[in-house]
N, C-alpha and C positions, 0 to 999 in steps of 0.2 A: 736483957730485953727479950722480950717473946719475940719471933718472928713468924706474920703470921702465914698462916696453914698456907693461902694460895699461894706466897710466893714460895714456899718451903718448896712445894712443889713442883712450880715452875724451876725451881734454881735445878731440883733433883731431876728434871727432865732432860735439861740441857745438859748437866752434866754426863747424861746414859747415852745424849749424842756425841759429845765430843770427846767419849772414851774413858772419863774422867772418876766413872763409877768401877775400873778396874775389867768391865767388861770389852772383850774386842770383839769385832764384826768383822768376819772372814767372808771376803769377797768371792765366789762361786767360781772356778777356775775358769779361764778362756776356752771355749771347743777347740780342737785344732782343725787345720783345713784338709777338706778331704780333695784330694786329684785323682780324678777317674782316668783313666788309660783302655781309649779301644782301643778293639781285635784287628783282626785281617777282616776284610770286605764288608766293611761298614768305618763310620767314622762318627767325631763327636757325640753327634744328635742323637746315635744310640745309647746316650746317656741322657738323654733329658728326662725321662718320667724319673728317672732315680734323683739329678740331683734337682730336683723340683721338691720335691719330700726333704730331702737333707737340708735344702735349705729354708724352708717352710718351719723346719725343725730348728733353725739359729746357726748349721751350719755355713761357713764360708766354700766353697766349693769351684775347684779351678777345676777345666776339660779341655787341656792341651791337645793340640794336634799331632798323632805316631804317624810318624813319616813310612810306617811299614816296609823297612828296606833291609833290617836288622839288628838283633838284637845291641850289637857294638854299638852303631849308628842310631840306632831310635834310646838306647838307655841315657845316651847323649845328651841327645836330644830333652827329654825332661828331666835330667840332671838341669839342663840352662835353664827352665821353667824352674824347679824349685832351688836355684840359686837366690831367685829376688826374693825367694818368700822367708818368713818367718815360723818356726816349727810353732808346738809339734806340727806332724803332719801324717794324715792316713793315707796310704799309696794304695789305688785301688784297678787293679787291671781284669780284664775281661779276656779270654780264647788268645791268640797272640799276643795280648795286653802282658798276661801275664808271664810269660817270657822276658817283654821287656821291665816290668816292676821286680824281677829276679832280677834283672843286670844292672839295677840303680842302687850307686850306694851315693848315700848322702845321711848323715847322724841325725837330722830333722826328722827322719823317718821313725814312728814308733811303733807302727804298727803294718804290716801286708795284706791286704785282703784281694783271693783270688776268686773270681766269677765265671765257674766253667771256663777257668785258663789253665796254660799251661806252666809246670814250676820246674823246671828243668833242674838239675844236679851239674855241677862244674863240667864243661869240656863235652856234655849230654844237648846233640841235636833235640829240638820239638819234635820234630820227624818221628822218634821212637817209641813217643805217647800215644803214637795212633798204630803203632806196628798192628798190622792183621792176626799176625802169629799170638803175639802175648796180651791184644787189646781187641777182640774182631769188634765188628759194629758202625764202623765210620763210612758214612757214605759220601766222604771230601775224596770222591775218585772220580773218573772221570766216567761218564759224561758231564756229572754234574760240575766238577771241577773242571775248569778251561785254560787256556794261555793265551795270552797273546804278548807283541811285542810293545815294552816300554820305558822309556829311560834310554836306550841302547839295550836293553836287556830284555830278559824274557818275566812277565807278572802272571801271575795264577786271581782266576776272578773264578766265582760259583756263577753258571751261566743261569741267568733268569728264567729258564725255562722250569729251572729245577730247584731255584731260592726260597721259595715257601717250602715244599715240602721238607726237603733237608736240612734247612739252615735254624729256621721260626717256625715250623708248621703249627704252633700254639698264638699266631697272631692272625688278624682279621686279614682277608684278601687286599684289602684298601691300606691296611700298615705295611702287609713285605711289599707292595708296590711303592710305596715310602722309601721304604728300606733300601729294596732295590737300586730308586732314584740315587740313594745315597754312598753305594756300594764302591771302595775302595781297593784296587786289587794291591797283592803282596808280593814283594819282591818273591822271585819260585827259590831265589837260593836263603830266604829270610830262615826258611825251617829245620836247613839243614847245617848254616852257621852252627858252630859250638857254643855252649855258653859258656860265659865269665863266674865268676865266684857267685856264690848262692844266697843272695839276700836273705833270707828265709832262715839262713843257718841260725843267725846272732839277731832276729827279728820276729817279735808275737806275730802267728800269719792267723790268718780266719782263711777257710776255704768253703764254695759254696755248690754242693755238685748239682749238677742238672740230672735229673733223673731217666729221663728223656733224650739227650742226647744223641746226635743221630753227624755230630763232627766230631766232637772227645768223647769217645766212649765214657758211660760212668764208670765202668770198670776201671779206666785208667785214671777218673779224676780223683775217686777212690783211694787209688796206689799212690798217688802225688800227694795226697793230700795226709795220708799216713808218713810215709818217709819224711815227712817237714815236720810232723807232730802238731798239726794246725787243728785248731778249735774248727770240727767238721760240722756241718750239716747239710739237708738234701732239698730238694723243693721239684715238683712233679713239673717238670719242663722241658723245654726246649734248650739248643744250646744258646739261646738269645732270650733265658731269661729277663734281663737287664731289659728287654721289651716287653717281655709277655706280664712279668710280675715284678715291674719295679717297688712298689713296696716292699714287698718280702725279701728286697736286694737290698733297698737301702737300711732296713732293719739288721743285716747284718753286719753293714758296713756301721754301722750306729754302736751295734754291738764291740767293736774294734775299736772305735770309737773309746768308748766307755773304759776297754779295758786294758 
């Protein structure tokens, strides 16, 4: 019996949906989520133009709060944040950020990406990334740098007088006043803890230097970022990139992403 044309073809249709034709349809992998980790004296919200993009882009995007007390104490700290989660996942830390995304180990993690942070080496203060001798350039001295008293203890905050030009001088007067509003001080002994084992060592890192720089020399984010062997590039900024050119930030964390 003939069968005819239309349904020959109706039957061959269904069957290229329901797999039937020997063909499979491979479903396009999940993005993993990306967790951004600010610095010292600033918090979250200096991450919103970045993950505004990432997730614009289909990324899921967590922005934990760094207790900036220490690197022991704050890797802890989003160790508990990505306990609930589901891997992969791209760990993404900023200036003291990146300290503590060196001290996180958790195997969900596939990837490190650092934003004009620092990447410390085992038992290696932060402290030594800005040494004057082997790094000059950083103007996290004092005046600009301050104390006051907090916790019982003593916090280092960039005194507002001096926040735009040292910190973001690549952002509008009306942002570092933002910024300012938002400004988080760091435990003083947070820089000079030791760190714990090297994330970095057994992890793909992306590092992203600021060129411009006027808290981590580039020169030393440079040095950091060689001894990791991290997929390098530069961008004409401030150390608050992550404000001045969140696109160009989250392009590379996308990059990480990807790879």
């Amino acid at each position: 019996m003939r069968i005819p044309t239309t349904l020959r073809t109706g039957v061959l249709s269904a069957a290229a949906v329901l797999g039937l034709t020997g063909v499979t349809a491979h479903a396009e992998p999940a993005l993993p989520t990306v967790v951004l980790v600010h610095g010292a004296f600033a918090d979250a919200t200096s991450w919103d133009g970045v993950a505004a993009k990432l997730r614009a882009d289909g990324y899921r995007v967590v922005v934990p709060d760094n207790p900036l007390r220490g690197p022991a104490n704050d890797a802890a700290a989003i160790e508990r944040t990505l306990n609930g989660m589901s891997g992969p996942i791209v760990l993404v830390g900023h200036s003291y950020g990146g300290t503590v995304i060196t001290n996180v180990s958790d195997p969900k993690v596939t990837a490190l990406v650092y934003i004009a942070g620092f990447a410390p080496t085992p038992g290696e203060p932060a402290l030594l990334e800005i040494n004057p001798v082997q790094f000059p350039g950083s103007r996290l001295l004092p005046p600009a740098l301050s104390v006051k008293v907090a916790d019982g203890g003593l916090d280092a905050y960039v005194d507002p007088a001096y926040f735009h030009e040292v910190f973001a001088q690549d952002v509008s007067d009306a942002t570092a006043a933002d910024m300012i509003t938002h400004q988080r001080s760091l435990a003083l002994t947070a820089n000079l803890e030791p760190s714990g084992p090297a994330a970095w060592s057994n992890t793909p890192s992306w590092y992203l230097v600021s060129s411009q720089d006027q808290v981590i020399p580039p020169a030393s984010q440079r040095y950091m970022a060689q001894r990791m062997h991290a997929h390098t590039s530069e961008i004409t900024a401030s150390h608050a990139s992550l404000v001045s050119q969140p696109l160009a930030v989250a392009d590379v964390i996308e990059q990480a992403a990807r790879g």
